[in-house]
Backbone as CSV, one residue per row, in Angstrom:
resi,resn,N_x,N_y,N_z,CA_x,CA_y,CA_z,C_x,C_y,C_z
1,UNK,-25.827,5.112,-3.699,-24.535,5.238,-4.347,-23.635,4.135,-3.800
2,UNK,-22.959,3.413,-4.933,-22.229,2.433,-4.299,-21.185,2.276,-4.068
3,UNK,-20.232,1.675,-2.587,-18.765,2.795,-2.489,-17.880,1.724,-2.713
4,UNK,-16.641,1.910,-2.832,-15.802,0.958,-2.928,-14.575,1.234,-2.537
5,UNK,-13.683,0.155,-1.917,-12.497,0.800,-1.530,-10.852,0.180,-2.381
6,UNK,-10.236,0.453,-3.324,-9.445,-0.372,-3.546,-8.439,0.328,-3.420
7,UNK,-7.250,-0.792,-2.213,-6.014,-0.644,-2.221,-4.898,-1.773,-2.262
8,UNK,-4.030,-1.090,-2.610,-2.934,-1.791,-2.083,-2.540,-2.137,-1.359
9,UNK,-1.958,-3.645,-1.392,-2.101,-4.614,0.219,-3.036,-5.434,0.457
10,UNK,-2.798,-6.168,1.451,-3.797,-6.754,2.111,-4.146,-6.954,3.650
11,UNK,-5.082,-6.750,3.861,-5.138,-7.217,5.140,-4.827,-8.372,5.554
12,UNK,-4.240,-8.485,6.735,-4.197,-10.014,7.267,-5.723,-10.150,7.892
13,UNK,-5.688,-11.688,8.068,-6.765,-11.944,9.160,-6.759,-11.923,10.373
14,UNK,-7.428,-11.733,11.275,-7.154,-10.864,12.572,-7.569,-9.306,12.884
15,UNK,-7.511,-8.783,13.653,-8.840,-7.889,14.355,-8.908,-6.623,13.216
16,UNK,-7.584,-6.204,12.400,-7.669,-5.039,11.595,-9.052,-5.396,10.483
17,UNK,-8.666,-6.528,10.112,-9.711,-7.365,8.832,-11.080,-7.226,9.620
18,UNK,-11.260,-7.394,10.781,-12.512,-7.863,11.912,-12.945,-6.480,11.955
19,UNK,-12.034,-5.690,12.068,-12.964,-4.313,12.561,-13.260,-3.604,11.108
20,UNK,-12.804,-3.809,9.802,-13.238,-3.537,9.118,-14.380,-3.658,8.244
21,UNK,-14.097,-4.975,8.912,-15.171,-5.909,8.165,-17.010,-5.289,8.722
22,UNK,-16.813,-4.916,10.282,-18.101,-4.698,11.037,-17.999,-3.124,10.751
23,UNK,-17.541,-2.154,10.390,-17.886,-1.179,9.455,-18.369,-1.149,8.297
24,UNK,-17.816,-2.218,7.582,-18.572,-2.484,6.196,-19.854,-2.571,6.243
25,UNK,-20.045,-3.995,7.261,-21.276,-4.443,7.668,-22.325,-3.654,8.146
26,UNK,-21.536,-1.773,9.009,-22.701,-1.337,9.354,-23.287,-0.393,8.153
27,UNK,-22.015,-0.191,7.561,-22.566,0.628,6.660,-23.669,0.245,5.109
28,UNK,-23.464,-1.212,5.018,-24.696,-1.852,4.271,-25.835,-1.901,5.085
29,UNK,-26.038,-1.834,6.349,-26.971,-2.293,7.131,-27.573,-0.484,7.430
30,UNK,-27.061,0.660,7.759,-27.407,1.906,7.840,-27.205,2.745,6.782
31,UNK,-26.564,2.342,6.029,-26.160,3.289,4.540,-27.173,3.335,3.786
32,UNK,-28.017,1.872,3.532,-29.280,1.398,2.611,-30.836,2.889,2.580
33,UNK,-30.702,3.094,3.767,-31.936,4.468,4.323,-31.455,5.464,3.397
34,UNK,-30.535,6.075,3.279,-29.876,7.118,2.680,-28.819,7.227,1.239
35,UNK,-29.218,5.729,0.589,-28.593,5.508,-0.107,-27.387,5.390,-0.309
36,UNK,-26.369,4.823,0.289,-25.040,4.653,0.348,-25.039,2.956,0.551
37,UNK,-24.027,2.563,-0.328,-23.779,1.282,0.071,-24.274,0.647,-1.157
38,UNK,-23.919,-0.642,-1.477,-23.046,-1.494,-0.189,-21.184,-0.808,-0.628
39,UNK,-20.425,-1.198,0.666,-19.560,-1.172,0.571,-18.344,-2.259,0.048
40,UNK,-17.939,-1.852,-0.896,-16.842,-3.398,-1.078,-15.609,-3.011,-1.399
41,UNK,-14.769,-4.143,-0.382,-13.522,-3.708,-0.757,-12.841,-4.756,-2.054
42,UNK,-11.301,-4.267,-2.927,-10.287,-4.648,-3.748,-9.067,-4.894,-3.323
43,UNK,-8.657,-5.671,-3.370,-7.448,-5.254,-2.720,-6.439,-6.231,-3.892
44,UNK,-5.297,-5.458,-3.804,-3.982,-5.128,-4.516,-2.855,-5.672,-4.396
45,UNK,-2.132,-6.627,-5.002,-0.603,-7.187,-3.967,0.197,-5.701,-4.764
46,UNK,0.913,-5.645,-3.873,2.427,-4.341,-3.847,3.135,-4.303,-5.067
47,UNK,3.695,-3.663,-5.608,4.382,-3.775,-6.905,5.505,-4.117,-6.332
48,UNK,6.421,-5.063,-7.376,7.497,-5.384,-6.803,8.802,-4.832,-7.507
49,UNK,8.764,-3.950,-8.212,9.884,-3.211,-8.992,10.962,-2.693,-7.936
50,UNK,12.108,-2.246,-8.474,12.774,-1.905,-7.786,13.228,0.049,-7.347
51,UNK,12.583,0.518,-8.456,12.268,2.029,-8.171,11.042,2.451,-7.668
52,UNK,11.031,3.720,-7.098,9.321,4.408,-6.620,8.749,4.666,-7.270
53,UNK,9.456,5.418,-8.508,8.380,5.661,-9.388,8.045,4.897,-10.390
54,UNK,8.734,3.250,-10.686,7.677,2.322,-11.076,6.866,1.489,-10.606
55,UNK,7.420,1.493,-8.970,6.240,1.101,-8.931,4.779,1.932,-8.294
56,UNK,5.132,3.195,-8.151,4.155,3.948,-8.308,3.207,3.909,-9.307
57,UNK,4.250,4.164,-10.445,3.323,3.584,-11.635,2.509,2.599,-11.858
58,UNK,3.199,1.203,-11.833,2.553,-0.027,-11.643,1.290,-0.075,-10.956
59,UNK,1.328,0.403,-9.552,0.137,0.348,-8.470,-0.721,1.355,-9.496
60,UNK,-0.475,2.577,-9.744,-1.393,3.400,-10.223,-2.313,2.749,-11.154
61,UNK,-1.567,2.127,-12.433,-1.993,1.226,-13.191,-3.568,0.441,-13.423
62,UNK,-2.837,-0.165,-12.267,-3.476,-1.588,-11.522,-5.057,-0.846,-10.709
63,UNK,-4.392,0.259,-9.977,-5.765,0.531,-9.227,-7.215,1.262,-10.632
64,UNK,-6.315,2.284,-11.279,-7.535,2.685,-12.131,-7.833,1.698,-13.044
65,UNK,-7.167,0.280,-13.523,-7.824,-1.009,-14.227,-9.346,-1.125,-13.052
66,UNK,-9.378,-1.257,-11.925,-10.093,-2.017,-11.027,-11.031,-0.921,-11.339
67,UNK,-11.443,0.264,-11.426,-12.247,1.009,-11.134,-13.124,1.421,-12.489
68,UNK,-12.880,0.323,-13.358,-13.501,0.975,-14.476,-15.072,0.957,-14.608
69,UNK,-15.668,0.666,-13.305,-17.297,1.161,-13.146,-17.363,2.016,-12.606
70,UNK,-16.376,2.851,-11.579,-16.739,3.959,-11.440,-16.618,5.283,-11.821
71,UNK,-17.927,6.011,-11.023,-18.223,7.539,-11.776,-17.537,8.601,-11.013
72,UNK,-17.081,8.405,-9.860,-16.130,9.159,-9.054,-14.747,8.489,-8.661
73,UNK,-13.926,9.270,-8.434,-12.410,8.471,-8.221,-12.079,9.495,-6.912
74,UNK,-11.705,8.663,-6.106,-11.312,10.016,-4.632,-10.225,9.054,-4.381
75,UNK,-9.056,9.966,-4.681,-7.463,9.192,-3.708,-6.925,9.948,-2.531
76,UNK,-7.143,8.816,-1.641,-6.581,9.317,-0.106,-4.916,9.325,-0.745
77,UNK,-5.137,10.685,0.405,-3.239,11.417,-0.329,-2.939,12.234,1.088
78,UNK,-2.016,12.314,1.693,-1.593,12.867,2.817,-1.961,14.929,2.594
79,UNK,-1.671,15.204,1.135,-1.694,16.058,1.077,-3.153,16.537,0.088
80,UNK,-4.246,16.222,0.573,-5.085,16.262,0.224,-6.636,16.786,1.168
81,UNK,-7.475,17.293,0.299,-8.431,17.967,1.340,-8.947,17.242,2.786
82,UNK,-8.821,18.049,3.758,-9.312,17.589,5.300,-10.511,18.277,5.336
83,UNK,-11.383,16.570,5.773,-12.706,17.331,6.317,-13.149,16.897,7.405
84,UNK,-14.072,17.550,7.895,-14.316,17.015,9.244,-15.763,16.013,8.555
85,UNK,-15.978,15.359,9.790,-17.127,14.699,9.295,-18.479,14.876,9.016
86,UNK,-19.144,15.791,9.886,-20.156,16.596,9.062,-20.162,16.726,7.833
87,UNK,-19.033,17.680,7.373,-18.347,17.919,6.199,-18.765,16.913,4.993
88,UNK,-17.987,16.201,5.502,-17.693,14.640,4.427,-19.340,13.858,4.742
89,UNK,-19.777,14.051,5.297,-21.140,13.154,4.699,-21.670,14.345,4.324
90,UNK,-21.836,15.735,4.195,-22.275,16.177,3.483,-21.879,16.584,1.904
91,UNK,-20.695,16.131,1.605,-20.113,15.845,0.438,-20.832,14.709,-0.231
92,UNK,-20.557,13.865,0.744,-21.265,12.919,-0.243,-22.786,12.413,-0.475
93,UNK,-23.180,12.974,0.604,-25.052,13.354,-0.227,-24.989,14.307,-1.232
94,UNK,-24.097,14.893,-1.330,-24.082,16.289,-2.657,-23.694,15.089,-3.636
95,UNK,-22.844,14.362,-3.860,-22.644,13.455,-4.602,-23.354,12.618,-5.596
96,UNK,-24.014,12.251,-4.138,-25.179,11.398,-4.312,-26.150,11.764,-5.338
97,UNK,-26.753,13.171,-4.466,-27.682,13.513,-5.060,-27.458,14.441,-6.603
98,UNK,-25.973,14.368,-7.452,-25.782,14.895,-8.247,-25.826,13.326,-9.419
99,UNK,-26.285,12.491,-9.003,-26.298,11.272,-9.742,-25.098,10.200,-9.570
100,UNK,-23.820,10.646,-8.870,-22.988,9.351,-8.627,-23.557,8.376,-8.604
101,UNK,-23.478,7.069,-9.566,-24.005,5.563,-9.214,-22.944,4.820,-7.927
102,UNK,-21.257,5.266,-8.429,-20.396,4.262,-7.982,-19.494,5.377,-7.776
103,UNK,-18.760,5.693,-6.253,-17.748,6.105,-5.639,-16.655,5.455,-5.204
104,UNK,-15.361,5.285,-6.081,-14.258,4.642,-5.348,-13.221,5.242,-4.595
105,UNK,-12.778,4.570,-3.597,-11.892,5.487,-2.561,-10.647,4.270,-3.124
106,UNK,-9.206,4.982,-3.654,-8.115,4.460,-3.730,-6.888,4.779,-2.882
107,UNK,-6.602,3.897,-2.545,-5.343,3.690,-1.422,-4.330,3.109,-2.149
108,UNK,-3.178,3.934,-2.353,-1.759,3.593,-2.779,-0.809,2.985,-1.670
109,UNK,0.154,2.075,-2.604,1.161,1.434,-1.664,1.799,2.431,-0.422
110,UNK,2.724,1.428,-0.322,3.643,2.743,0.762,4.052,3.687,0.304
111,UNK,4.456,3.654,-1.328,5.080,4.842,-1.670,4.188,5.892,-1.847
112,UNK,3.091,5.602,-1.682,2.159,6.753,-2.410,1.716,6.454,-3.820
113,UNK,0.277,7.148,-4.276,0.137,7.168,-5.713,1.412,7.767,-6.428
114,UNK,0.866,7.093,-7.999,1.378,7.622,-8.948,0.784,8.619,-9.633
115,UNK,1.475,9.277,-10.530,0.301,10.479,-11.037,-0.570,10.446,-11.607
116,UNK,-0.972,8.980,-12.555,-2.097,8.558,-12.716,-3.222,8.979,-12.191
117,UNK,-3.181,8.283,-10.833,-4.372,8.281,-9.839,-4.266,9.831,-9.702
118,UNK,-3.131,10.041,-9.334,-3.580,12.075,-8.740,-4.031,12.666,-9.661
119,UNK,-3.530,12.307,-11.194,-4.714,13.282,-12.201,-5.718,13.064,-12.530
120,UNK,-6.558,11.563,-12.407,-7.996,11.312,-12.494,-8.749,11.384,-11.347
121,UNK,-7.866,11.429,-10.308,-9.145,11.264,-9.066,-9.628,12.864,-9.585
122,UNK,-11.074,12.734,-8.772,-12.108,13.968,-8.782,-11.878,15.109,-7.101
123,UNK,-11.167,14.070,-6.281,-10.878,14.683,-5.101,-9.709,14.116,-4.497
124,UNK,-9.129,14.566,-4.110,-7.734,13.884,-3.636,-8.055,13.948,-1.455
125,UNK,-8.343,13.319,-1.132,-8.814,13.318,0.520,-7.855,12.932,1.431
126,UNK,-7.605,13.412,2.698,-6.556,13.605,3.864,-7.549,12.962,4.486
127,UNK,-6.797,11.860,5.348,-7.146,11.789,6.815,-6.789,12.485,7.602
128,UNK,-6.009,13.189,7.081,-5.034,13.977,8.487,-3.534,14.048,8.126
129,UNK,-2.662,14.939,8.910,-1.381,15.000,8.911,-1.002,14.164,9.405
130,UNK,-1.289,13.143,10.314,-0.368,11.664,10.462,-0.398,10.912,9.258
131,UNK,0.578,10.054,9.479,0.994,8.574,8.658,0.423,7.533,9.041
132,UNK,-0.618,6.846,8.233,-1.434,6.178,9.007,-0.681,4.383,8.030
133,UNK,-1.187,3.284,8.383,-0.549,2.005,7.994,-2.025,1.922,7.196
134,UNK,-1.380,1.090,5.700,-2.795,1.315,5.062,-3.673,0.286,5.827
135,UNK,-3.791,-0.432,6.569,-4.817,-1.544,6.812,-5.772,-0.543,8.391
136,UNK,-4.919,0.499,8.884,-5.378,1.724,9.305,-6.328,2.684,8.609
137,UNK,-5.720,2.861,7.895,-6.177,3.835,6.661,-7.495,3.730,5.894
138,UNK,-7.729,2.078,6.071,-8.911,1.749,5.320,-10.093,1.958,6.892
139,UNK,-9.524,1.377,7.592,-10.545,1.021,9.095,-10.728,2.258,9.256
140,UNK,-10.104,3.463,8.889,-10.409,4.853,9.188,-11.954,5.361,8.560
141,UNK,-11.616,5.126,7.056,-12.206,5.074,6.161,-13.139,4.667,6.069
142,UNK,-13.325,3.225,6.534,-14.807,3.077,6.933,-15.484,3.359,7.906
143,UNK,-15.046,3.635,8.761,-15.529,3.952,9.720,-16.344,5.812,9.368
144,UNK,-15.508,6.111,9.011,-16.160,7.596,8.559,-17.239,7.449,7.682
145,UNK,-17.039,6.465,6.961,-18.628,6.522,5.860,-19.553,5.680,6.658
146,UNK,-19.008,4.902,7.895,-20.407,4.921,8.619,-20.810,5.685,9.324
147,UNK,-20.175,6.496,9.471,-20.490,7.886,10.640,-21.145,8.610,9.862
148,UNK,-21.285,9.275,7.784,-21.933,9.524,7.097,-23.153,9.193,6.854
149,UNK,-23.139,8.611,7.055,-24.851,7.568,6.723,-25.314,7.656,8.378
150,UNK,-24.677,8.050,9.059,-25.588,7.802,10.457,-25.860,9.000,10.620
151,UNK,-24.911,10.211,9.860,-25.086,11.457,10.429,-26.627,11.817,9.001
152,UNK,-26.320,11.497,7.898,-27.361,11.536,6.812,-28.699,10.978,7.111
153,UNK,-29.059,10.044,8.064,-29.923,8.904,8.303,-30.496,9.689,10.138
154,UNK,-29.487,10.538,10.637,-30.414,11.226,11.895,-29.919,10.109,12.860
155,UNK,-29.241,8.985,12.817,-29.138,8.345,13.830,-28.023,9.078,14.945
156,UNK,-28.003,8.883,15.760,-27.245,9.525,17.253,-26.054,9.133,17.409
157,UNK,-25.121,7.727,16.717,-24.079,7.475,16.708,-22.932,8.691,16.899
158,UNK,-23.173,9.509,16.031,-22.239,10.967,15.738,-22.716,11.918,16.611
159,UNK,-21.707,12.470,18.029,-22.305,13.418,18.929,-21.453,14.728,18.982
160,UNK,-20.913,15.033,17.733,-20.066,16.557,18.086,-20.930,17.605,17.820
């Protein structure tokens, strides 16, 4: 299943981009056993309107244009399901194995999605009750779907 991440923003270059980048990397390199991967990211410049909710809109827009190959839509949303990680790679072998080709994970500006995205995504997903910076948010993110594929794949990386 192939994942994708598109948000809004960009990373700079420098260690946030670096550490994301070697999550990506592990997760094409350990995801492949268990079918996950490759991972690729989109990324988004900010809407520049002068209200939230256009440019909520705008971003919303823009992100479900990018996703029109995929078969799942999951928007990270503060107020959205928490899982632990067990959990979440076992979500997404259920996924998997229900035929998903292509899983996208969407990340809204600062303001948050628009309702767009909240009424097509298929799952709306929490990192947690903190406020995380999206170039955080993504490094989170990958990092958990490599912890999926390691926990799916039997490797020892994951020790809770």
């Amino acid at each position: 299943m192939r994942l994708s991440i598109i948000a809004v923003g960009r990373l700079k270059d420098g260690p946030e981009r670096e550490l994301y980048l070697k999550y990506a990397k592990r997760i094409d390199d350990t995801g492949r056993a268990v079918a996950l991967g490759p991972l690729t990211l989109a990324e988004l410049p900010e809407a520049r309107q002068s209200g939230v909710t256009q440019r909520r809109t705008d971003e919303a827009s823009r992100l479900l244009d990018s996703t029109s190959g995929a078969d799942l839509l999951v928007a990270l949303d503060g107020g959205g399901k928490a899982f632990g990680s067990d959990a979440f790679a076992r979500w997404l072998a259920a996924r998997r194995d229900e035929g998903t080709r292509t899983l996208a994970f969407l990340i809204g500006g600062p303001d948050g999605h628009g309702e767009a995205v909240l009424s097509r995504a298929q799952l709306k997903l929490s990192l947690g009750p903190l406020t995380l910076p999206h170039g955080i948010a993504r490094i989170i993110l990958a990092e958990q779907l490599y912890r999926a594929a390691t926990i799916l794949s039997g490797h020892p990386y994951h020790r809770a």
